[in-house]
Residue, then its C-alpha position, 0 to 999 in steps of 0.5 A: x855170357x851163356x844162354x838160357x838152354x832150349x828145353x829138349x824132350x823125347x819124341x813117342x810116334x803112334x800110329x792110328x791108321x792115317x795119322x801120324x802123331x809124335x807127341x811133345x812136351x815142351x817147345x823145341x824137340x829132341x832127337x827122335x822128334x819133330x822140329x820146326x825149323x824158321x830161317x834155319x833156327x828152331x821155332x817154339x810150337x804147341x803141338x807137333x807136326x802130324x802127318x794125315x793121308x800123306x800130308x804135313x800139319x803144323x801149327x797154324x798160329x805159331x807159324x803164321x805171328x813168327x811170319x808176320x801175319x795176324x791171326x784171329x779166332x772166332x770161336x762160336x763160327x770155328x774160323x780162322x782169319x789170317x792177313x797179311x799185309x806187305x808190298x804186293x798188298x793186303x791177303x786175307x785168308x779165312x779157315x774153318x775148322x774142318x772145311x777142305x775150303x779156303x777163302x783167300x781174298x773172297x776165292x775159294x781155294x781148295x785144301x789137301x787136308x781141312x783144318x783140325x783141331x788137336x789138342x786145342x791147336x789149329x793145324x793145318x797143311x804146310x803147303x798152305x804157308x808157301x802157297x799163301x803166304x810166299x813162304x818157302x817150305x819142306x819136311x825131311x822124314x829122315x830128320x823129321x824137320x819141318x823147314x820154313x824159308x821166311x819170304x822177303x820182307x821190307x823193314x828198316x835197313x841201316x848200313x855202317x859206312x866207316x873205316x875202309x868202307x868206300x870199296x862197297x860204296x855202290x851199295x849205298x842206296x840199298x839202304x833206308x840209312x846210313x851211319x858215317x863213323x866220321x867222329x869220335x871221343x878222343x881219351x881226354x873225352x873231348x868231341x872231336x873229328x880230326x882223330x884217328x881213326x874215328x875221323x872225317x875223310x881226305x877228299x880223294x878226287x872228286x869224291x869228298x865226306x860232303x859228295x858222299x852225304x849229297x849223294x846218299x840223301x839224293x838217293x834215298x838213303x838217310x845219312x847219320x853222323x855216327x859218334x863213336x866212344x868206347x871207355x876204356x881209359x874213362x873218355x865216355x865217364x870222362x865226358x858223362x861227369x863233366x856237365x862243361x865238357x858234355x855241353x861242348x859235345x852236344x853243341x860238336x855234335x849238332x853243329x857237325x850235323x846239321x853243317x853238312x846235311x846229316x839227317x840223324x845222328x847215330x851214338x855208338x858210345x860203348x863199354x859203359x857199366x863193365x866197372x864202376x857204379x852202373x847205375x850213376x853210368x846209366x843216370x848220366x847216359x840217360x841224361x846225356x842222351x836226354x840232353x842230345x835227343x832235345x836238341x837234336x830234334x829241335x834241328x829236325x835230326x833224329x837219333x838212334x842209340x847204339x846199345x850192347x846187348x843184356x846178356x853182355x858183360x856192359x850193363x850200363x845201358x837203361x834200355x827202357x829209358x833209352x827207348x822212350x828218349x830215341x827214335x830207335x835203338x841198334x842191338x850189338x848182338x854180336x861179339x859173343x866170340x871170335x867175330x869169325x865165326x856166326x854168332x851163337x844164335x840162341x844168344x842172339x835171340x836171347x838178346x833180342x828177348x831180353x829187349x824186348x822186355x824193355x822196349x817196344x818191338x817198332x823201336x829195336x833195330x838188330x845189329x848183324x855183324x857182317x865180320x861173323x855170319x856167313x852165307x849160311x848164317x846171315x839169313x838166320x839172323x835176319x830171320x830171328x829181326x822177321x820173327x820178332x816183327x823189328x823195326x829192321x836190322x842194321x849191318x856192321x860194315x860196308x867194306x866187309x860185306x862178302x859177294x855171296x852174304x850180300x845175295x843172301x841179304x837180298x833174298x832175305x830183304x826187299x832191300x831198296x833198288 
């Protein structure tokens, strides 16, 4: 698996008595340039950051979609309107070219710098981002980057409960949902609860699969059957191929759920496309989740596919079918490599591009996976979700969420009290 390379370029300064402009000519810079950097990743810009009467310029527009706000240009008047919306409210700014004055919410608010116009981009001070907009900013001369911190944002959350999880169980509630790897294709392809290690949980004292489901659901947080498979010895093609055997699966499915209070069903079946005919794999998926998906929403259960990412080595997965026939979809951008370490960034963010290609933005869900990223690294997977406007992110696992990822998640996302 390897990436697309973000272009790289030289960086000239030249200096016109207060403004200090760096050249570019592509989206990402070089040593010796500018780089913008969002949530720790570089962000694409049209025209450098410049430096006038001691203050920092950067692209207004390509700052301000990567941050969630919305931008419309009236030419003939010379404005800018941005607004934002998000819990504190709706902000509206106005800008015109060449104005110190901003309008924020009908109040005038002075500007260091007004408004330019350089080579058909809109630059104004950085500042304006942290003062605005909540976002954390600053420029280092000695790399010359720009950093930008996103603020905290509240989307779509889903924890996975499966496995050793019940350590972290306290952390429940912080999620909109929950999905319980409680059940599993056995290898003949059968459905199934009762195999390890994809199985329904002993009650241990007072505390029982159904205890656990009650109280999610009373708490806020909607809990998912999570349906696990991968196809190693065929149990996923087994199932696929096999109409008797998948009508069976889609009845243990539904009834399972629907028994004990699930709200929605999550299907994490893996490996489709790796060998084989990929599209009979992704035919009989589609129909598969077709059937599941009908039935599904005929007992008020939504359902959210679980798929690999398009710069995988699984390929069976028809991510614009998919997308139609689910209420959402959970990217696995993850596994690149040893699952120690972060994942490579650039092929997450390729992950997501590639997707979004095939499916609309409120129905992608990035998969993080808590086993790889960091403290450091944890917010710059959440940023690259923020930056695409996802409808959320999805972590992989309670159990395994670290004291100091868990505070970085929660600066990162309005996460539920």
């Amino acid at each position: 698996m390897t990436s697309k390379l973000a272009k790289l370029f030289l960086g000239v300064t030249l200096t016109f008595g207060s403004l200090t402009v760096i050249p570019q000519s592509s989206a990402y810079a070089a040593a010796g340039g500018v780089s913008i950097m969002l949530d720790g990743y570089p962000l694409p810009f049209p025209v450098a950051p410049v430096m006038m009467k001691g203050t920092t310029m950067v692209p207004f527009r390509a700052i301000s979609e990567a941050l969630g706000i919305q931008v419309e240009w009236n030419q003939k008047a010379r404005k800018i309107t941005a607004t934002k919306t998000d819990a504190a409210g709706k902000k509206t700014v106005v800008l015109t070219l060449g104005s110190k004055n901003a309008v924020v919410n009908g109040a005038v608010v002075p500007l260091a710098v007004a408004p330019q116009d350089i080579r058909g981009t809109t630059m104004l001070p950085l500042s304006f981002f942290g003062q605005q907009f909540g976002a954390g900013v600053s420029w280092s001369q000695a790399t010359k980057t720009v950093s930008i911190t996103s603020p905290k944002k509240d989307m779509y959350t889903l924890g996975f409960y499966a496995l050793e999880s019940y350590d972290q169980i306290a952390m429940l509630p912080s999620f909109d949902a929950a999905a319980f790897g409680w059940s599993q294709l056995d290898q003949s392809g059968q459905y199934t609860t009762a195999v390890k290690p994809w199985r329904w949980p002993q009650p241990a004292g007072d505390v029982t699969p159904e205890s656990i489901i009650q109280n999610a659901a009373a708490a806020g947080t909607a809990p998912y059957l999570m349906v696990f498979s991968e196809d190693g010895s065929l149990e996923l093609t087994k199932n696929l191929e096999d109409k008797q055997l998948q009508e069976q699966t889609i009845s243990g499915i539904i009834d399972t759920a629907v028994q004990n209070g699930f709200k929605g069903i999550a299907l994490d079946l893996e490996q489709l496309g790796f060998s084989g005919d990929k599209a009979k794999a992704k035919a009989d998926y589609n129909a598969f989740v077709q059937k599941l998906t009908q039935r599904a929403h005929a007992a008020n259960l939504q359902v959210t596919v679980i798929v690999h990412p398009l710069n995988s080595a699984y390929t069976g997965y028809d991510y614009k079918t998919l997308g139609t026939l689910a209420d959402d979809l959970i990217l696995m951008a993850y596994a690149y490599g040893d699952q120690k370490s972060p994942e490579p960034t650039g092929l997450v963010d390729e992950a997501i591009r590639l997707a979004l290609k095939e499916v609309n933005k409120d129905k992608l869900i990035l998969g993080i996976s808590t086993a790889s990223e960091n403290e450091s690294s944890m917010n710059t997977k959440i940023g690259l979700a923020k930056r695409y406007n996802l409808k959320g992110v999805a972590f992989w696992r309670l159990g395994i969420i670290g004291t100091a990822e868990w505070a970085e998640m929660q600066k990162s996302l309005e996460l539920q009290p």
